[in-house]
C-alpha positions as CSV (number, residue, x, y, z in Angstrom):
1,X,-4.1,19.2,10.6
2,X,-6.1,21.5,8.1
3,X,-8.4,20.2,5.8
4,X,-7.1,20.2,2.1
5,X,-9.0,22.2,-0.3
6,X,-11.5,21.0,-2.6
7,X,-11.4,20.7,-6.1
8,X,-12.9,24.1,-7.7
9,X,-13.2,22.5,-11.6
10,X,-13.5,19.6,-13.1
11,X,-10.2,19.1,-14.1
12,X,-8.8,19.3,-10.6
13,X,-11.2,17.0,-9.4
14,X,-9.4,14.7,-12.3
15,X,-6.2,15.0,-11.4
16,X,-7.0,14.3,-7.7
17,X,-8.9,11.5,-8.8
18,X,-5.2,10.5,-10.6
19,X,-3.1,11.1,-7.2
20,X,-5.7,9.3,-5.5
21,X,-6.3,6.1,-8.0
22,X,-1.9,5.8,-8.0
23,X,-1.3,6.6,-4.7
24,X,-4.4,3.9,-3.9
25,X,-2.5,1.5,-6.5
26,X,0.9,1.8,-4.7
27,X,-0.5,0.8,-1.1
28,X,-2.1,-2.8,-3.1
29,X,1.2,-2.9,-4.6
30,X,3.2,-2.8,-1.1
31,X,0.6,-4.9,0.4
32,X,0.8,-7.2,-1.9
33,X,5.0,-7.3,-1.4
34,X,4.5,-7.6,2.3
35,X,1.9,-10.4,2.2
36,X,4.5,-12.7,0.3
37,X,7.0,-11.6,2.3
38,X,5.4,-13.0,5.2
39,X,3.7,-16.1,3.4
40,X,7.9,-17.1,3.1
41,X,8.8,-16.1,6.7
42,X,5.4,-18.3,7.5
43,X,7.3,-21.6,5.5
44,X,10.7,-21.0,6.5
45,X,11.0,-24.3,9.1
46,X,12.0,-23.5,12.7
47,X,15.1,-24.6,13.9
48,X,15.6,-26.9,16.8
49,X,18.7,-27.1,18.6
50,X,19.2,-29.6,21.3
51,X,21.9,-29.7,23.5
């Protein structure tokens, strides 16, 4: 995989710094969904069946 390119001027290092602050704030945001997620699948109660 090549290397991407570094930022030549301060205002692309900006906008990376942008992508990379949202793109950092949308993996917390989907580990945050899937940590409920499984804090409910942790309570649901187990189901027993005898026969």
């Amino acid at each position: 995989m090549p290397k991407k390119k570094l930022p030549q001027t301060i205002e692309e290092c900006n906008a990376e710094l942008e992508r990379t602050e949202k793109q950092l704030q949308q993996y917390e945001n989907r580990n945050k969904i899937l940590n409920r997620k499984l804090s409910v699948e942790k309570r649901k109660p187990y189901l027993f069946l005898s026969g």
